[in-house]
Each structure stands twice: as C-alpha cells, then as structure tokens.
PyMOL Python script that loads the backbone (N, CA, C, O; Angstrom):
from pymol import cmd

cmd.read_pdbstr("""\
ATOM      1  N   UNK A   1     -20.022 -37.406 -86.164  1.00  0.00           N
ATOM      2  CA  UNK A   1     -20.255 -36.374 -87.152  1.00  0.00           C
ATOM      3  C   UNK A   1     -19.783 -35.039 -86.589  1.00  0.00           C
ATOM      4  O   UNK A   1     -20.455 -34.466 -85.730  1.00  0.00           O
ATOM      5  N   UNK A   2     -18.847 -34.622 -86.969  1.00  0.00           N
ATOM      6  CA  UNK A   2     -18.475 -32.873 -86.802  1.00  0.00           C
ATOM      7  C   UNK A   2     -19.108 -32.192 -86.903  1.00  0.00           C
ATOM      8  O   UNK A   2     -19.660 -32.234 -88.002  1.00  0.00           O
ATOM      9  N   UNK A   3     -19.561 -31.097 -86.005  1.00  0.00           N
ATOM     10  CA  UNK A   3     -20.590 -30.301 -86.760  1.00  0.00           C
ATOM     11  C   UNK A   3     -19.814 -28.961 -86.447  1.00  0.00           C
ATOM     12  O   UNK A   3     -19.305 -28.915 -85.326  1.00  0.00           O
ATOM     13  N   UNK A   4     -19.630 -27.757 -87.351  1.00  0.00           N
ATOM     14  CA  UNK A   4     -18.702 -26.991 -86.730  1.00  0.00           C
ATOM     15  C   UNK A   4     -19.492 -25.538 -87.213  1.00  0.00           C
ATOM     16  O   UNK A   4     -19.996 -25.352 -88.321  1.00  0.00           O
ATOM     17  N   UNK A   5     -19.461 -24.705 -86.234  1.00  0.00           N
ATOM     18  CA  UNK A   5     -20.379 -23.413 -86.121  1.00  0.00           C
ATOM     19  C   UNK A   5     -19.504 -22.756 -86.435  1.00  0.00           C
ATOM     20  O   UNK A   5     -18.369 -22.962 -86.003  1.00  0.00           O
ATOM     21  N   UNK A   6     -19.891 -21.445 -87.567  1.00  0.00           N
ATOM     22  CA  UNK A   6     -19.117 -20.239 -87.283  1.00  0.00           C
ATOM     23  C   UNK A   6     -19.799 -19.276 -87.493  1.00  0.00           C
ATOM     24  O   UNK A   6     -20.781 -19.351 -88.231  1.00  0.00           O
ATOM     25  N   UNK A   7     -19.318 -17.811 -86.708  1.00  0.00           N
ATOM     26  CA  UNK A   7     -20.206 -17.168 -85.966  1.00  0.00           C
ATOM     27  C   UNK A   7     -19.822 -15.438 -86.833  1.00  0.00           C
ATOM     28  O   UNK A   7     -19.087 -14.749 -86.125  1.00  0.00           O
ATOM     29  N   UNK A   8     -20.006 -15.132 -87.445  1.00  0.00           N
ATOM     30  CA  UNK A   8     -19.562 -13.828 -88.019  1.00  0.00           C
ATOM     31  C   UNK A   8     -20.621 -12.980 -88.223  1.00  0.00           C
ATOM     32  O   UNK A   8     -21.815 -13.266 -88.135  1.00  0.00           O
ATOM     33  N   UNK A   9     -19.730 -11.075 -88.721  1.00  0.00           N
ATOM     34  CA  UNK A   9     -20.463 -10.405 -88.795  1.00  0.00           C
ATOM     35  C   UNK A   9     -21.203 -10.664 -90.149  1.00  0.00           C
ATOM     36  O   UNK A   9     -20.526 -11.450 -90.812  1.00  0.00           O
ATOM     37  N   UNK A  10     -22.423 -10.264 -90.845  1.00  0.00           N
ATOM     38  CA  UNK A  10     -23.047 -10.097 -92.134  1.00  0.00           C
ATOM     39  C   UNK A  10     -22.238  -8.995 -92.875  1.00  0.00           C
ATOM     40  O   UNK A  10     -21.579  -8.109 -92.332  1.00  0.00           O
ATOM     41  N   UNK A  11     -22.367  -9.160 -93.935  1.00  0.00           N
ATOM     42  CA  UNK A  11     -21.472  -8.780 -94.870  1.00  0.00           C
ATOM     43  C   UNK A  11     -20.615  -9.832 -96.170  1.00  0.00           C
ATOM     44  O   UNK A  11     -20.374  -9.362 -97.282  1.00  0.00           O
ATOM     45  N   UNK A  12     -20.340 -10.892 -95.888  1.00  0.00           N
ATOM     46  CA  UNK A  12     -19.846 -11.445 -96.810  1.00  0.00           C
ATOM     47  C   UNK A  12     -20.718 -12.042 -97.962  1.00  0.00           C
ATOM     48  O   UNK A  12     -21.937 -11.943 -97.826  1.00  0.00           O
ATOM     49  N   UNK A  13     -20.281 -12.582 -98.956  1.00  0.00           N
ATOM     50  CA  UNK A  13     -20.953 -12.731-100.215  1.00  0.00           C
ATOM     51  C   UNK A  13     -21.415 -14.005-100.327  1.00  0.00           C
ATOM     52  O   UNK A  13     -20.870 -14.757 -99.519  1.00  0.00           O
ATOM     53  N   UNK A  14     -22.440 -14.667-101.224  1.00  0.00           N
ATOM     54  CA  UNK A  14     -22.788 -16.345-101.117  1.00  0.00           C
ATOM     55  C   UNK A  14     -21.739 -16.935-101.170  1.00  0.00           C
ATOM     56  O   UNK A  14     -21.509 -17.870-100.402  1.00  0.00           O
ATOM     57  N   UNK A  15     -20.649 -16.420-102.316  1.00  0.00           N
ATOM     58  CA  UNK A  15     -19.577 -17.042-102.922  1.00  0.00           C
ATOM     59  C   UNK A  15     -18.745 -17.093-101.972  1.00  0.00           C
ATOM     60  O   UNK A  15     -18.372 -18.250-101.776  1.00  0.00           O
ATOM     61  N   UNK A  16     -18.114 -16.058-101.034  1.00  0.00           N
ATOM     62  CA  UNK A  16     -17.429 -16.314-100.127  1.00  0.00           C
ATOM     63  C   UNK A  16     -17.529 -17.709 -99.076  1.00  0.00           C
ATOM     64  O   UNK A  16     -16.791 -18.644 -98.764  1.00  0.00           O
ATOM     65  N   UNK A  17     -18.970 -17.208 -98.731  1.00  0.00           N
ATOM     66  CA  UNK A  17     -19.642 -18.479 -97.858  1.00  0.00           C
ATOM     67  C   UNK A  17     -18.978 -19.921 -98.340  1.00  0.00           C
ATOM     68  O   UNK A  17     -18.277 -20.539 -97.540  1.00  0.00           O
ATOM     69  N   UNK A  18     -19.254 -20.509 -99.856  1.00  0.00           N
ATOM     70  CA  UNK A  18     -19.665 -21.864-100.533  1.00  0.00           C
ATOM     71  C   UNK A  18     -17.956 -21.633-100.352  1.00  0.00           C
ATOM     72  O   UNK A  18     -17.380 -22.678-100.046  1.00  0.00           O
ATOM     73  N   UNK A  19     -17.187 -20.590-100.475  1.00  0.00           N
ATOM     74  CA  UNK A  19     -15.641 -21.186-100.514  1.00  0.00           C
ATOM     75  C   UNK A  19     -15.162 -21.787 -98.872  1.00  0.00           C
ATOM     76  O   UNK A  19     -14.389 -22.724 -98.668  1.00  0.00           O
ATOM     77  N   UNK A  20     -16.051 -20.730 -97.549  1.00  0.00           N
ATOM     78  CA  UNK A  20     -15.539 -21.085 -96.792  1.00  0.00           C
ATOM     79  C   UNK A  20     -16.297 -22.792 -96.166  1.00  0.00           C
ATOM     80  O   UNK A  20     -15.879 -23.508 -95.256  1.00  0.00           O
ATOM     81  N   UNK A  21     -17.181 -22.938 -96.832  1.00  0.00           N
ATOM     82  CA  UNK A  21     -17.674 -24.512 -96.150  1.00  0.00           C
ATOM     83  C   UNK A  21     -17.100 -25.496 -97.011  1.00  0.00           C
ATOM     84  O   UNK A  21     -16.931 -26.644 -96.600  1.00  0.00           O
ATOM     85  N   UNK A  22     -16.656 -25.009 -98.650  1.00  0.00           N
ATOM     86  CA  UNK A  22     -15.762 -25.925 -99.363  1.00  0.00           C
ATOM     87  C   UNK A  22     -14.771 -26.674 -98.311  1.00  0.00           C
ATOM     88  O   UNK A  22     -14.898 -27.797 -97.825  1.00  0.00           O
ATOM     89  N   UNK A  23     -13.374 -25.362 -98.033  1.00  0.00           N
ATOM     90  CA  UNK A  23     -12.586 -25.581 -97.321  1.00  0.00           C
ATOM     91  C   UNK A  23     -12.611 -25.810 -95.737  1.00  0.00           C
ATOM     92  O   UNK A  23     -11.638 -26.089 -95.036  1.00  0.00           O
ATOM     93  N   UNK A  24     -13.709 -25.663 -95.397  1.00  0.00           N
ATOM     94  CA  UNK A  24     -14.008 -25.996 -93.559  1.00  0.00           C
ATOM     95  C   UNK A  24     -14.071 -27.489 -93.782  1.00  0.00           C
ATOM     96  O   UNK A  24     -13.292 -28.245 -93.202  1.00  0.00           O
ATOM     97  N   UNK A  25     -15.204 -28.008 -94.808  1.00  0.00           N
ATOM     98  CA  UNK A  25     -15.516 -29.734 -95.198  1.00  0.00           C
ATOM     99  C   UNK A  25     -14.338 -30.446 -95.265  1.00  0.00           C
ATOM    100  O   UNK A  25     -13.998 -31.402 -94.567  1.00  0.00           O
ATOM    101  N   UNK A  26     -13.497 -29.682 -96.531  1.00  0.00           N
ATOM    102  CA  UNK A  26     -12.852 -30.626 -96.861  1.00  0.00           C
ATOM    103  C   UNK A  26     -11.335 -30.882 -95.891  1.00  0.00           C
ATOM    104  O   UNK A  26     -10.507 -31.792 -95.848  1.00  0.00           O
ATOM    105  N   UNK A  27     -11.494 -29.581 -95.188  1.00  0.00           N
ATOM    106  CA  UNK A  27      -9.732 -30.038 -94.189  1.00  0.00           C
ATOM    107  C   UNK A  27     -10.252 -30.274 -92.732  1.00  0.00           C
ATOM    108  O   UNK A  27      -9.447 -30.459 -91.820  1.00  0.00           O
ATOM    109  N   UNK A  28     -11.472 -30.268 -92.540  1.00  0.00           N
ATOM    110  CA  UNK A  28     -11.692 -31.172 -91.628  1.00  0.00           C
ATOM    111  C   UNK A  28     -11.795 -32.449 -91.540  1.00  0.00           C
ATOM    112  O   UNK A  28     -11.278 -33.105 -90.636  1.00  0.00           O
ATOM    113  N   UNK A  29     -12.704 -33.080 -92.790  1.00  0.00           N
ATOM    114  CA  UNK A  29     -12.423 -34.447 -92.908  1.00  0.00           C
ATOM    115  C   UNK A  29     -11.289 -34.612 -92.633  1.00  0.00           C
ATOM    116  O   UNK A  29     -10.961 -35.094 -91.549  1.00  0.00           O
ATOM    117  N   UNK A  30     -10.336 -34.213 -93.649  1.00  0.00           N
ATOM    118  CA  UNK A  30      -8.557 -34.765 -93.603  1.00  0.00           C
ATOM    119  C   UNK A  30      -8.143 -34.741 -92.689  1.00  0.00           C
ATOM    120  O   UNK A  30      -7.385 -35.612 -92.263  1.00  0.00           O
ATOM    121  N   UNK A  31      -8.530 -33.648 -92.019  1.00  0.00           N
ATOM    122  CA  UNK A  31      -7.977 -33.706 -90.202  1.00  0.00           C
ATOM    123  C   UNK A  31      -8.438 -34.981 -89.005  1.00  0.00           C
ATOM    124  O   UNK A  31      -7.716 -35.539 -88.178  1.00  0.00           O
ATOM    125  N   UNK A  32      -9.670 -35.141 -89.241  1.00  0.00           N
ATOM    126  CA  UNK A  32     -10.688 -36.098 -88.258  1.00  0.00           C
ATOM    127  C   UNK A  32     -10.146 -37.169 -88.535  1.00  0.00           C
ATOM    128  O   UNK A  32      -9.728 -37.870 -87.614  1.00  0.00           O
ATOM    129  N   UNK A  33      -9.951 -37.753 -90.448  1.00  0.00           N
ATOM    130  CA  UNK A  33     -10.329 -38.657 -90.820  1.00  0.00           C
ATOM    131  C   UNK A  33     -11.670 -39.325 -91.056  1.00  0.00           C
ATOM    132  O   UNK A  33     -11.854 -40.514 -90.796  1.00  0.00           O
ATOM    133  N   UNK A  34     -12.769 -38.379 -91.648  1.00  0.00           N
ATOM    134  CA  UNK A  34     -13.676 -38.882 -91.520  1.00  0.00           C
ATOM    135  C   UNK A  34     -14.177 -38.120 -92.975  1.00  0.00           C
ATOM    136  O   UNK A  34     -13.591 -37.145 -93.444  1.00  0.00           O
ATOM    137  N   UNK A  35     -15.836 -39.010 -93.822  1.00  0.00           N
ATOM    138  CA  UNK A  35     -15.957 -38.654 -95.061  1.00  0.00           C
ATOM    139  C   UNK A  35     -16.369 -37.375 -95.096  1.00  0.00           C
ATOM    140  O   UNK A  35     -17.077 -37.131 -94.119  1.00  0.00           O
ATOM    141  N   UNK A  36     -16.223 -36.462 -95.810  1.00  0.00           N
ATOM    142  CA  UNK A  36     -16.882 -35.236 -96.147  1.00  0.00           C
ATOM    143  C   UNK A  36     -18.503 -34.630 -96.019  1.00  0.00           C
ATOM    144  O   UNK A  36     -18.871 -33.485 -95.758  1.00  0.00           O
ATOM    145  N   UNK A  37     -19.365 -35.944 -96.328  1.00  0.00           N
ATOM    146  CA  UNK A  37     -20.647 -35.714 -95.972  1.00  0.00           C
ATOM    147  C   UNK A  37     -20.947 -35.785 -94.766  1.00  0.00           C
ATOM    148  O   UNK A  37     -22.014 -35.349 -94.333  1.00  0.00           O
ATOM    149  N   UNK A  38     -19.957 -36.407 -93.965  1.00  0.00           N
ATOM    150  CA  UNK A  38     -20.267 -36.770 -92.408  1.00  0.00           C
ATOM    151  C   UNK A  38     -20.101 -35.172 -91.634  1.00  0.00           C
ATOM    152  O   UNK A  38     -20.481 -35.185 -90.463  1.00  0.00           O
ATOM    153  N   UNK A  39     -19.589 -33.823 -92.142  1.00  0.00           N
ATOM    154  CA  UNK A  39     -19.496 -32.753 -91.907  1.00  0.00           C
ATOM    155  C   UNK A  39     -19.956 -31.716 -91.883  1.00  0.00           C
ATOM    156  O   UNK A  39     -19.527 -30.933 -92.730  1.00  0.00           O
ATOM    157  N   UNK A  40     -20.920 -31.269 -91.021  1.00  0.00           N
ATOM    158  CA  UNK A  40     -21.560 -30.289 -90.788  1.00  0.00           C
ATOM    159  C   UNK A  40     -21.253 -28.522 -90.469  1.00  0.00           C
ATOM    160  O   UNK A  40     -20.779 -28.289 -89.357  1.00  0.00           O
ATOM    161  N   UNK A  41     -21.468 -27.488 -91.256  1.00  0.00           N
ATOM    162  CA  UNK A  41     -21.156 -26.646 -91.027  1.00  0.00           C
ATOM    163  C   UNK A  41     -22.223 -25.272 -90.763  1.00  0.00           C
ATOM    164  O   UNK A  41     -22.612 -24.828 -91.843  1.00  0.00           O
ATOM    165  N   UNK A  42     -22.726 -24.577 -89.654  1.00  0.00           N
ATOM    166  CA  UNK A  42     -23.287 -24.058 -89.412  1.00  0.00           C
ATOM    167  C   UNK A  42     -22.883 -22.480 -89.279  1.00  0.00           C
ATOM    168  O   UNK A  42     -22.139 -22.015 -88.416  1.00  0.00           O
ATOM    169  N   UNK A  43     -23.487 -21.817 -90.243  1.00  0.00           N
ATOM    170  CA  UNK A  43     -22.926 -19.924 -90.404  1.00  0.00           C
ATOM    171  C   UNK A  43     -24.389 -19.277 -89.545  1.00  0.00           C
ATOM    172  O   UNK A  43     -25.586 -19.224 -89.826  1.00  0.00           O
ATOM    173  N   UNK A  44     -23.714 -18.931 -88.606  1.00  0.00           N
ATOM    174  CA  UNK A  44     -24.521 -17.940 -88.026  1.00  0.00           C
ATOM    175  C   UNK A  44     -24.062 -16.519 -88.405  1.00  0.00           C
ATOM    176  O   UNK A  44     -22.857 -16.294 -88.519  1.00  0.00           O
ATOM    177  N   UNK A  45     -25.032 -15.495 -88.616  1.00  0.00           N
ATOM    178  CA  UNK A  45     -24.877 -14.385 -88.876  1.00  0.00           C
ATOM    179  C   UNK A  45     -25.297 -13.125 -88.444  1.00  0.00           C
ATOM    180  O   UNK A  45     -26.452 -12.822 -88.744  1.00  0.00           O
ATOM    181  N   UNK A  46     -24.378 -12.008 -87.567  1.00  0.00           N
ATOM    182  CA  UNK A  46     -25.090 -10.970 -86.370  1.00  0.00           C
ATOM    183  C   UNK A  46     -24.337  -9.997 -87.359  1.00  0.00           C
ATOM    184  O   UNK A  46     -23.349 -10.105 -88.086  1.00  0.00           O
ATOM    185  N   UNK A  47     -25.384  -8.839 -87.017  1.00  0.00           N
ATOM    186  CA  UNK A  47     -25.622  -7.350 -87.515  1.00  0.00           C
ATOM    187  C   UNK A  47     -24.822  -6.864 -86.779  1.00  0.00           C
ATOM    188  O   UNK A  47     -24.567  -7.341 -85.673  1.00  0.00           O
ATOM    189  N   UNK A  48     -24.265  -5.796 -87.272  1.00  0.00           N
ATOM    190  CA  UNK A  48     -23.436  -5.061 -87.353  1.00  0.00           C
ATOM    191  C   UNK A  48     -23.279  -4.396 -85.406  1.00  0.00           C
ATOM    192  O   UNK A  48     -22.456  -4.360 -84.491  1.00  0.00           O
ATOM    193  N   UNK A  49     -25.014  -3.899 -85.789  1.00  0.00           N
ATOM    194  CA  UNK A  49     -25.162  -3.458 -84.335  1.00  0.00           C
ATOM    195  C   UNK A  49     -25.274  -4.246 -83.181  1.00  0.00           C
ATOM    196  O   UNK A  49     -25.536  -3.737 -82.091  1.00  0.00           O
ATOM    197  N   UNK A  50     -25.031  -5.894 -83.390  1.00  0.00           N
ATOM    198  CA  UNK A  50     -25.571  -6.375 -82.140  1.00  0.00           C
ATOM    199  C   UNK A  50     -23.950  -7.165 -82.080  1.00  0.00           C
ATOM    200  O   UNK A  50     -23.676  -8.218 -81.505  1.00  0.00           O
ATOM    201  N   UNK A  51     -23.103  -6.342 -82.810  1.00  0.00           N
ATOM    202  CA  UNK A  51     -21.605  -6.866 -82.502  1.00  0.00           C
ATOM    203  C   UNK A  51     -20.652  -5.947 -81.459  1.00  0.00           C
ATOM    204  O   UNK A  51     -20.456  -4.868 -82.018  1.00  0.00           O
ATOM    205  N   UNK A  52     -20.272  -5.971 -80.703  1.00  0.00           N
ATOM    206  CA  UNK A  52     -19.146  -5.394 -80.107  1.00  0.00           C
ATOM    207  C   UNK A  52     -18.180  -5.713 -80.151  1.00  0.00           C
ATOM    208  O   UNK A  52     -18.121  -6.941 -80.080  1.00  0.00           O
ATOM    209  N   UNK A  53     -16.411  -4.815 -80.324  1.00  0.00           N
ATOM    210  CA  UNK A  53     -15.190  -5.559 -80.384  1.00  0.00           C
ATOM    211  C   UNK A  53     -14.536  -4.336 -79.413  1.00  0.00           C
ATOM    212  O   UNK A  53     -14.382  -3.271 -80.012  1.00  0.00           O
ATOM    213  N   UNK A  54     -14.179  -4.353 -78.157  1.00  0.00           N
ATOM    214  CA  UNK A  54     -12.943  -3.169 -77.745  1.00  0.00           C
ATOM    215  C   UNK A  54     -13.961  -2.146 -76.917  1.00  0.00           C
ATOM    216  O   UNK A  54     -13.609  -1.117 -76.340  1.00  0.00           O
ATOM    217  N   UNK A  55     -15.516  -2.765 -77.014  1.00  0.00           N
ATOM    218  CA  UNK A  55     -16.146  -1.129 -76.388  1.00  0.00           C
ATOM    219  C   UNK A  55     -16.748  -0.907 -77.701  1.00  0.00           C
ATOM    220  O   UNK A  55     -17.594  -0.013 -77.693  1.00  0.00           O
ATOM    221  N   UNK A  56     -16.608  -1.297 -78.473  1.00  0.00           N
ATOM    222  CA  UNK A  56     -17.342  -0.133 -79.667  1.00  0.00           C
ATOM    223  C   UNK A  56     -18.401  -1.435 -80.532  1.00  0.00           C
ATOM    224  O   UNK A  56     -18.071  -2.561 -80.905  1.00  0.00           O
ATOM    225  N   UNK A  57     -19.681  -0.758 -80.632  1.00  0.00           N
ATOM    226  CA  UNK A  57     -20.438  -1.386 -81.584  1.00  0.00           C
ATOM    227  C   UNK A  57     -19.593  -1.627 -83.026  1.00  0.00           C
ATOM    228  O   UNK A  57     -18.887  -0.664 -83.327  1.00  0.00           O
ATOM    229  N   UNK A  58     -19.560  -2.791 -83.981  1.00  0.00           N
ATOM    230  CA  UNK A  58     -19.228  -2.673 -85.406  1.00  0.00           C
ATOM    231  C   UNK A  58     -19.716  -1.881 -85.885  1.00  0.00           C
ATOM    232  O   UNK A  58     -19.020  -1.171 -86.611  1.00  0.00           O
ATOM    233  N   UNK A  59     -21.261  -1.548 -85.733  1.00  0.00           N
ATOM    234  CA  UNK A  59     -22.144  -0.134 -86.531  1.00  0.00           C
ATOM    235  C   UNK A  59     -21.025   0.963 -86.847  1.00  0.00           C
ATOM    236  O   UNK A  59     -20.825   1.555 -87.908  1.00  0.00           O
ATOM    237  N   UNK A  60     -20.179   1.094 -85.314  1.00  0.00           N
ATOM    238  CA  UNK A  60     -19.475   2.426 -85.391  1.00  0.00           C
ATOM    239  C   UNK A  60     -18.284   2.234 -85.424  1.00  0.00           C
ATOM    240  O   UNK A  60     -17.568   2.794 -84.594  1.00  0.00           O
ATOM    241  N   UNK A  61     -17.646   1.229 -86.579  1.00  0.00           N
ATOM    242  CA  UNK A  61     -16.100   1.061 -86.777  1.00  0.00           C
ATOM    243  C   UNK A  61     -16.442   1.365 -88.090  1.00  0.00           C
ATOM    244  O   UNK A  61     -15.572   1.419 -88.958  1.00  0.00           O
TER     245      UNK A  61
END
""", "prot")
cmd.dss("prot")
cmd.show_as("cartoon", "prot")
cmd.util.cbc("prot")
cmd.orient("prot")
C-alpha cells in the first residue's frame, strides 16, 4: 500500500486539496500498478510562521 505524505504551507482551498489527492491516487496507481483504494494520501499542514524558505519566515514573504 503507498502511502504518500505531503507537506505544505496552509492556505489552499478544500477543492484544491480533493483535486490534488484525485490526481496523487490516480497517477500513482498507474505508476505502481496497483488499485486506487490501495493509496494513501496524507496532507500535513504548517503555518505560515513555523515555515522558513532562504532565512526568512513565510509570515514575512
């Protein structure tokens, strides 16, 4: 069973979400070869302030 994490800032929309586990499910199966329910997808989600990219908090981009 695949289980595949992804790790982003908060901000995106439900709808965004349901499109990105649509397409994580379904082209991973195709990739693995394996059924769609067998695919696990896990959204973790960090605040703005507990992100850093370059030195700089996201708060302050």
């Amino acid at each position: 069973m695949p289980v595949i994490q992804v790790t982003m800032s908060q901000g995106r929309t439900v709808e965004q979400k349901r499109e990105l586990v649509k397409v994580l499910t379904r082209e991973s199966a195709r990739i693995l070869v394996t059924k769609e329910d067998a695919v696990r997808i896990l959204i973790y989600e960090v605040s703005k302030e507990n992100w850093g990219n370059a030195g700089v908090l996201g708060l302050d981009t």
